[in-house]
N, C-alpha and C positions, 0 to 999 in steps of 0.2 A: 102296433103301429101300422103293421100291412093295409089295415081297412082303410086308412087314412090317406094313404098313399097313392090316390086314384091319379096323381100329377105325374107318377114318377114310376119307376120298374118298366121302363118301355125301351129295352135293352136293342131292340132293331133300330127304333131314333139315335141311339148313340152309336152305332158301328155307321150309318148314317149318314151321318150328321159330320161322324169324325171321316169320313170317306170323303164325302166333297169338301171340306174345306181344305186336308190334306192332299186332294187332286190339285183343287187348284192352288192352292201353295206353289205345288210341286211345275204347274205347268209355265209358274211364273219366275221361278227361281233356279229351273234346271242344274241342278246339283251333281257335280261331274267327281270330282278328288274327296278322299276320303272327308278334309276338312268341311268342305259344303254337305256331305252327309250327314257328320256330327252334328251341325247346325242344324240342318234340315228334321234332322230325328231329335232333337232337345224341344224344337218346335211343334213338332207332332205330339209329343209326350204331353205337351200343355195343353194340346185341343181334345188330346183322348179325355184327359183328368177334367177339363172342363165339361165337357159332353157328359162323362158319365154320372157328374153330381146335376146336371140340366136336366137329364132321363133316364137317369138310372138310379144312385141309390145319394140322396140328399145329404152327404155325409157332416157338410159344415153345418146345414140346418141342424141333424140332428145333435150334434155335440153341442149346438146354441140353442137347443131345444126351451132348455130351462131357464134360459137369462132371455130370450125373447117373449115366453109366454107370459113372464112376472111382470116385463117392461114393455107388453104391446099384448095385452091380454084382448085385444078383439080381432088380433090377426090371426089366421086361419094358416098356423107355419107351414104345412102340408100343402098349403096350393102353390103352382107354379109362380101366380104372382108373389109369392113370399120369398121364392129362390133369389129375383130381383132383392138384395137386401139393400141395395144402397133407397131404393123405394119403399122401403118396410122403415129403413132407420132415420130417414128424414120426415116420416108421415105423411108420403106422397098421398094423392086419393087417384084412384081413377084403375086405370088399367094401365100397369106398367109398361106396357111396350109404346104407351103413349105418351110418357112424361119426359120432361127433359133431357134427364140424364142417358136416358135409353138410344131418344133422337144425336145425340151427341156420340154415343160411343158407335152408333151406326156410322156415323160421319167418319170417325177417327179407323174404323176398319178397314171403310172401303177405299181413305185414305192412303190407308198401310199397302192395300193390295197394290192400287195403283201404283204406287211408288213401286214394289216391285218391279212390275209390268216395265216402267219406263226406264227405270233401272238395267233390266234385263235387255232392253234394246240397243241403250246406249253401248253397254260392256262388250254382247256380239258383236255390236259393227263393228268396234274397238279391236277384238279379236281375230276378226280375219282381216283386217287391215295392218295387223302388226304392231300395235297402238297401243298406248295407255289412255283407258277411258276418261276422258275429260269433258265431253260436251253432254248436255242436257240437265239432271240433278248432278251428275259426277262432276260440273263446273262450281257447284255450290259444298260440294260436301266429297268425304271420299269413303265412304261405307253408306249409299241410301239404301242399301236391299237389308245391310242388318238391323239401319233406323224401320223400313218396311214391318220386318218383323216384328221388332220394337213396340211399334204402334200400333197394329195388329195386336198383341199381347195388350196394351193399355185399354184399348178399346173392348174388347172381353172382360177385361177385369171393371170397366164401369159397368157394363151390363148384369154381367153374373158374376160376381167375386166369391170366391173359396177360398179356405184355410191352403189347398192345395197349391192351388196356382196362386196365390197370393205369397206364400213361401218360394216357389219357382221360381217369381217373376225375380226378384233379385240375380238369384243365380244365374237366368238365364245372361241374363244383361250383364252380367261379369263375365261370362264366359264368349260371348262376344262381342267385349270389347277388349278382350285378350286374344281371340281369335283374329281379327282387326289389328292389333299390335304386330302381328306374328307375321300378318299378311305385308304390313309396309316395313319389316325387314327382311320380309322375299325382295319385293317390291326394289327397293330401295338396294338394295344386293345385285339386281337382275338390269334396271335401267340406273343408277348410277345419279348423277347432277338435278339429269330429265325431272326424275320424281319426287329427289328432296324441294325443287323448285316448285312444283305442283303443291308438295305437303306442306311447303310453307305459305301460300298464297292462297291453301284450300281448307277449312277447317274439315275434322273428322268426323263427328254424328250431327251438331247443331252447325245448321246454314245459316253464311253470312247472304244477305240481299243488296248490301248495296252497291251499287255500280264503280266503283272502282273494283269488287273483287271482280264481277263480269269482265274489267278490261284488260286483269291480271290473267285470269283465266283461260281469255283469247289470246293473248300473248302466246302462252304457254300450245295452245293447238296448234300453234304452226312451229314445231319443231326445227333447226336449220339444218339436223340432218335425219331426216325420217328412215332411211336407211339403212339406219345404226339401230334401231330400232327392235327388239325382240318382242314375242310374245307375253303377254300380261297373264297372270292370274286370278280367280276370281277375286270378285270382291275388292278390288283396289281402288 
């Protein structure tokens, strides 16, 4: 199988590849408490395991070696464009980095990142102001940086799906929104009335748009005594 392999065993693309997306993960999400570690590294572990079936050793191709060659005998499983399976198993033609599905899960990535990013702002200013993050995505939802993640993860997995990260992806997703559970009874322990008011006028991963939550929302940013106020933890 080696000679075949001309797409793949390119071990320096995946330390790589897993370097910059795990920088900038990391530059968007600054990870302080043990719990943001955990997350931070369940997440890494999905982009290593992604990377290294991308350029390094094609392990789902291979185990699907013998059910793809039977059922798509003039695809070439060994080339990169075959990694792409969702383009292999719909009978995409062309160059997959060109097809729909590809253009789409670029969207949902950079998405994912974004939200990070905005995420990450809101909650610092939040933070040295003594505050519970509520303005920008935190007015819509109260966990975007673990929807970030989230999306990020979905967006990978239309791209390049795996046996690996395709069994991950569950897990991860249960593990934070247990991590998320755990946060809004700090949360709710720590600020009291403030944040049950919040969590009931906020939902948790899927955002409401319509403009009564906006004016629920605003309500809620002007606290009547901000001075009673303690520091937040991540992720609330």
């Amino acid at each position: 199988m080696n000679h075949q392999m001309t797409a793949y065993d390119h071990w320096g693309l995946v330390i790589i590849n897993s370097a910059i997306f795990i920088i900038f993960a990391f530059s968007f999400y600054h990870p302080r408490t043990k719990r943001d570690w955990r997350s931070f590294g369940a997440f890494s572990a999905f982009l290593v395991a992604l990377f290294t079936e991308m350029y390094g050793f094609p392990l789902t191709i291979y185990l699907l070696s013998g059910w793809l060659t039977s059922h798509y005998p003039g695809v070439n499983i060994y080339s990169h464009n075959a990694g792409h399976l969702w383009h292999t198993l719909l009978g995409l033609k062309g160059d997959a980095m060109f097809d729909p599905i590809h253009i789409a899960s670029e969207i949902v990535i950079l998405g994912g990142f974004a939200l990070l990013w905005a995420a990450w702002n809101v909650l610092y200013k939040a933070q040295r102001q003594h505050q519970l993050a509520t303005t920008g995505f935190y007015s819509r939802l109260r966990h975007p940086q673990y929807l970030g993640f989230i999306l990020i993860m979905v967006g990978f997995l239309l791209q390049w799906p795996t046996l690996i990260t395709l069994a991950m992806f569950p897990v991860l997703v249960w593990m934070y929104v247990k991590l998320a559970r755990k946060e809004e009874r700090e949360a709710l322990a720590e600020f009291g009335q403030a944040y049950a008011h919040y969590a009931e006028t906020t939902p948790g991963f899927i955002p409401r748009w319509s403009l009564g939550q906006r004016t629920s929302s605003a309500k809620f940013r002007r606290p009547a005594k901000p001075e009673t106020l303690r520091p937040v933890t991540r992720n609330q």
